[in-house]
DSSP file (Angstrom, degrees, kcal/mol; ACC not computed):
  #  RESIDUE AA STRUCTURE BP1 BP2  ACC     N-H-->O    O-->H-N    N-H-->O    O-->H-N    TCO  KAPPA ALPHA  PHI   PSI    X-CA   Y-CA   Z-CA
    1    1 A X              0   0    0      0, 0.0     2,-1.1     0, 0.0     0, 0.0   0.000 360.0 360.0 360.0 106.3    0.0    0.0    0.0
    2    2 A X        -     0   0    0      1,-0.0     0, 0.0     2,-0.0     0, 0.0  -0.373 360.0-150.7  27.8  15.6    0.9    3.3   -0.9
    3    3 A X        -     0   0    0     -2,-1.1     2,-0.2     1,-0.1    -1,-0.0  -0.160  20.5-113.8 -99.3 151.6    0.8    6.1    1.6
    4    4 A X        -     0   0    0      1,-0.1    -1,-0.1    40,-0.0    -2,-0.0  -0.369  24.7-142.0 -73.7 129.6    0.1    9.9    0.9
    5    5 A X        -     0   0    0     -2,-0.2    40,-0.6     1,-0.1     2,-0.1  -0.106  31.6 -99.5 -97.2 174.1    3.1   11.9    1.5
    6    6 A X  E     -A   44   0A   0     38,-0.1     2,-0.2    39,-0.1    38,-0.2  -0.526  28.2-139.5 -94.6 155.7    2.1   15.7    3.3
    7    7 A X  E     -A   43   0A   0     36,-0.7    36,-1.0    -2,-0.1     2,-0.1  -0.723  13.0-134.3-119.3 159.4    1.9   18.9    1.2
    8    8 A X     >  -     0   0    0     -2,-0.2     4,-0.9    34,-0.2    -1,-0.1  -0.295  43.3 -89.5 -94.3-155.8    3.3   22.3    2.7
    9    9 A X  H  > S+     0   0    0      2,-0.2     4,-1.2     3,-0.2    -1,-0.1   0.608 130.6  66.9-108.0 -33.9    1.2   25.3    2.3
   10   10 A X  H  > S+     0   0    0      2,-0.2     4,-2.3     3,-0.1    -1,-0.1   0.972 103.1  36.3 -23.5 -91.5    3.1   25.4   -0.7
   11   11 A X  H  >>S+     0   0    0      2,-0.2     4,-4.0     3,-0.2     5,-0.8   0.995 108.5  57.8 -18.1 -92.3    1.9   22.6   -2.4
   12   12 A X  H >X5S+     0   0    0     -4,-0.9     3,-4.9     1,-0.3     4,-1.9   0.594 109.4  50.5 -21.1 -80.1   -1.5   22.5   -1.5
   13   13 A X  H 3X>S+     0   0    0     -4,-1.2     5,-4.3     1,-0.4     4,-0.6   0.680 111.1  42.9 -40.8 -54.9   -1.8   25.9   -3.0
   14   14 A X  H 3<5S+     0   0    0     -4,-2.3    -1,-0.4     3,-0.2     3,-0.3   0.747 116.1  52.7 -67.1  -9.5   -0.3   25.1   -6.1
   15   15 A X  H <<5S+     0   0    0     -3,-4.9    -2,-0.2    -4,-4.0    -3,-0.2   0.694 120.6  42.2 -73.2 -17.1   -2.7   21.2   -6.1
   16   16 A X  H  <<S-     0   0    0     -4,-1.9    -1,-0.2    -5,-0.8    -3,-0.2   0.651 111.5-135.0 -99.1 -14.1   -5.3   23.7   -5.6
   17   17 A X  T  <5 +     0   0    0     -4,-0.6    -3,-0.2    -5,-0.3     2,-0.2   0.778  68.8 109.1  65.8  33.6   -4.2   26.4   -8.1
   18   18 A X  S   <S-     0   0    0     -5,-4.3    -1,-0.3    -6,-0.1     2,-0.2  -0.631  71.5 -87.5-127.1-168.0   -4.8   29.2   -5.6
   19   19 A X     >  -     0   0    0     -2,-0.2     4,-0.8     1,-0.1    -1,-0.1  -0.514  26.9-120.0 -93.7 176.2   -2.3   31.6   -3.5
   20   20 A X  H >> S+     0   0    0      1,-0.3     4,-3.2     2,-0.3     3,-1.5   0.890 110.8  72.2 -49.9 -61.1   -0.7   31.0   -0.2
   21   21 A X  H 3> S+     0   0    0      1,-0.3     4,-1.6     2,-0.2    -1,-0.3   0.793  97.9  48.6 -52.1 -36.6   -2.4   33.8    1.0
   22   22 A X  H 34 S+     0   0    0      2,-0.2     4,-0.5     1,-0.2    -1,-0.3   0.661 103.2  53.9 -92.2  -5.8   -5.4   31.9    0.9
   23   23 A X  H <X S+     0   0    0     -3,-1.5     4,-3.0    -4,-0.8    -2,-0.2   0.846 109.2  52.5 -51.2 -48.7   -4.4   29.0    2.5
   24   24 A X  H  X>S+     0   0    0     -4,-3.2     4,-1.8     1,-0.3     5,-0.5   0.977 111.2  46.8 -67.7 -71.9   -3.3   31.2    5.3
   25   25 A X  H  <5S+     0   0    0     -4,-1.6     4,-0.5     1,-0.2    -1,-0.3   0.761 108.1  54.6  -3.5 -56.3   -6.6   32.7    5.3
   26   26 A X  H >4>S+     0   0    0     -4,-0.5     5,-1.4    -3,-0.2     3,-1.2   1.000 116.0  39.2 -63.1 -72.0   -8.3   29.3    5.1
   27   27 A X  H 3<5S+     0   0    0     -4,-3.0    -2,-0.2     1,-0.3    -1,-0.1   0.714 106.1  61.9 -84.8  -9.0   -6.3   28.0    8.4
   28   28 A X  T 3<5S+     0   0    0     -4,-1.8    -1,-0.3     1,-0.2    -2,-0.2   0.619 111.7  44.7 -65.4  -5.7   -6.5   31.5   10.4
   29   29 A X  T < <S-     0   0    0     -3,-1.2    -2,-0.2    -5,-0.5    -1,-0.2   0.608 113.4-126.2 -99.1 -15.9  -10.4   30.6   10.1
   30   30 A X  T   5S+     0   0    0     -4,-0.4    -3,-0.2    -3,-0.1     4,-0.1   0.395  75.6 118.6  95.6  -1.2   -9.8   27.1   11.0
   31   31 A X      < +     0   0    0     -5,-1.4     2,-0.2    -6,-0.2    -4,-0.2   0.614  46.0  75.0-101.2 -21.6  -11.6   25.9    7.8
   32   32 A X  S    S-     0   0    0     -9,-0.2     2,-0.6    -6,-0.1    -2,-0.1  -0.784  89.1-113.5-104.4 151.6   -9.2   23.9    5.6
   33   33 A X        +     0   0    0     -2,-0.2    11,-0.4    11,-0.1     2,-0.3  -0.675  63.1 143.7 -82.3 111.4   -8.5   20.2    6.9
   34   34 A X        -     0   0    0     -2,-0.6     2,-0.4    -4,-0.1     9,-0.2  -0.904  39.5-143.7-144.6 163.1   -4.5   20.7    7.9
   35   35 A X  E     -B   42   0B   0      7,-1.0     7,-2.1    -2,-0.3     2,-0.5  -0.974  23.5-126.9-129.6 127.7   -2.0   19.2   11.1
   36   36 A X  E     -B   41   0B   0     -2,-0.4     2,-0.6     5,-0.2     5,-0.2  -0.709  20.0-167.0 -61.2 111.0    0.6   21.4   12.5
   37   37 A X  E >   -B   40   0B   0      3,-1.5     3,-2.2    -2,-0.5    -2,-0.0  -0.891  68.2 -61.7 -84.7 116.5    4.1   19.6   12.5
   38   38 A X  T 3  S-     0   0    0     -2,-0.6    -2,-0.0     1,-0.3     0, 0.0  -0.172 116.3 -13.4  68.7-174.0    5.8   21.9   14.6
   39   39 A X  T 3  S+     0   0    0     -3,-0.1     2,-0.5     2,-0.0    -1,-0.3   0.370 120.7  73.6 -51.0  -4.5    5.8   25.1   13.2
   40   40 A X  E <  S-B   37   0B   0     -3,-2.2    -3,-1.5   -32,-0.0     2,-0.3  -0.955  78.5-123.3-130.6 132.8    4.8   24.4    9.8
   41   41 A X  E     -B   36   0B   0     -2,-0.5    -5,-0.2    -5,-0.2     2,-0.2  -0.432  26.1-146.5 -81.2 126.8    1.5   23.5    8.9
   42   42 A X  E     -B   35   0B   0     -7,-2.1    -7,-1.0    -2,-0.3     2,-0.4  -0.312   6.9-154.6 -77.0 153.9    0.7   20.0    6.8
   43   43 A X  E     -A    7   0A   0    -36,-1.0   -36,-0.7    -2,-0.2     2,-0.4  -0.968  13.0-154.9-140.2 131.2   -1.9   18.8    4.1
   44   44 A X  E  >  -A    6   0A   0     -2,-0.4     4,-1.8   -11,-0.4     5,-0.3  -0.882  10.8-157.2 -49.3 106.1   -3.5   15.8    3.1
   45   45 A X  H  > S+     0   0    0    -40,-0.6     4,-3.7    -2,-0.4     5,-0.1   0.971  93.1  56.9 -75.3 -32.5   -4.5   16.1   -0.5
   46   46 A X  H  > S+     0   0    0      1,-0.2     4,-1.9     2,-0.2     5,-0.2   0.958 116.6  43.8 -34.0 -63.0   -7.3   13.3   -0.4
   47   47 A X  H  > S+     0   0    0      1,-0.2     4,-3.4     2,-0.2     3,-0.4   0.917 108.5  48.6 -69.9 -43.8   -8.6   15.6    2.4
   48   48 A X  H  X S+     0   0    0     -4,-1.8     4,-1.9     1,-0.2     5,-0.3   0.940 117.1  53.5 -35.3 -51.6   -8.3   19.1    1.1
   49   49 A X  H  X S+     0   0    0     -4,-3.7     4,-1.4    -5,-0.3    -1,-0.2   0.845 109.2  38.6 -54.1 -45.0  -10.0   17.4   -1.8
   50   50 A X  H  X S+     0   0    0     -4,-1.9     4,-1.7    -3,-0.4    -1,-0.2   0.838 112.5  61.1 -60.9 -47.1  -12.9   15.9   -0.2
   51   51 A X  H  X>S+     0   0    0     -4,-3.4     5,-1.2    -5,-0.2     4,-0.8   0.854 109.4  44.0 -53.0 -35.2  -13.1   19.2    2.0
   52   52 A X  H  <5S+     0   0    0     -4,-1.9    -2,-0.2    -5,-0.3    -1,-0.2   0.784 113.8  51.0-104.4 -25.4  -13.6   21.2   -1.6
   53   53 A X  H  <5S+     0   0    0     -4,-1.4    -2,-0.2    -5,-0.3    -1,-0.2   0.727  95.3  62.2 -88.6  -3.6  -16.1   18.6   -2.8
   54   54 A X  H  <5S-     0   0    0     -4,-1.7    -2,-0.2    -5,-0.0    -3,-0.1   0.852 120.8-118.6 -42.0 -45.9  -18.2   18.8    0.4
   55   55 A X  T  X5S+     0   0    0     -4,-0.8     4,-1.3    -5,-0.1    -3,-0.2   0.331  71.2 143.4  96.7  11.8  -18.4   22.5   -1.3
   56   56 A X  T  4< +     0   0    0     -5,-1.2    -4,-0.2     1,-0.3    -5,-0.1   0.762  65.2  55.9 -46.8 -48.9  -16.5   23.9    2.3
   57   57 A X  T  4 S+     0   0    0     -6,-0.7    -1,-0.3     1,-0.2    -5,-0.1   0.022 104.0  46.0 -43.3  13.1  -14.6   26.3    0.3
   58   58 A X  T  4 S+     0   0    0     -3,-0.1    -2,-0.2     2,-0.0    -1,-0.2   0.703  92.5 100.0-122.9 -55.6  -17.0   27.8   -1.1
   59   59 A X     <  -     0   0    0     -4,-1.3     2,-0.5     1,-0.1    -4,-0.0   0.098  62.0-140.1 -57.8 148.1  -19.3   28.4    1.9
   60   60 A X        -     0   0    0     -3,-0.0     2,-0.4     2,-0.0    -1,-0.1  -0.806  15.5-158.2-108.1 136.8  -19.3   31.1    3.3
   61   61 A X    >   -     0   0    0     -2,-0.5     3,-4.7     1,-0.1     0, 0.0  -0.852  35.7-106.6-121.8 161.8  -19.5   31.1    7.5
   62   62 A X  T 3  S+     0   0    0     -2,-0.4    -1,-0.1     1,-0.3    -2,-0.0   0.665 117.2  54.1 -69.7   1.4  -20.7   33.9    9.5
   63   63 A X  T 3         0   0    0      1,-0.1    -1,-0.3   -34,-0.1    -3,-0.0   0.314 360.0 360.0-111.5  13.2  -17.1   35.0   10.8
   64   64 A X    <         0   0    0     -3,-4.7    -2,-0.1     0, 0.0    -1,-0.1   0.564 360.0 360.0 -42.3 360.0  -15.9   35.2    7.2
């Protein structure tokens, strides 16, 4: 079996095509699925992915 190696904030952004800046965004709000190693924050992509076909990204919550 396989297993899925961790993305930086780097990554993710570019698997997602978006900026950094909106990652950061995303985890000062608490809203994208991430683990803090340390200091530097991890990603799944399976989960990010599943998180953005929930439609979780999109939604808007009332402390946007």
């Amino acid at each position: 079996m396989m297993t899925e190696r961790w993305l930086s904030v780097d990554e993710i952004a570019q698997h997602l095509g978006i900026s950094k800046e909106t990652v950061y965004r995303w985890l000062e709000r608490g809203k994208i699925p991430a683990h803090r190693v340390g200091k530097l924050w991890k990603f799944k992509a399976s989960e990010v992915d599943e998180w953005i076909l929930r439609g979780e990204a999109a939604s808007r919550s009332a402390h946007a």
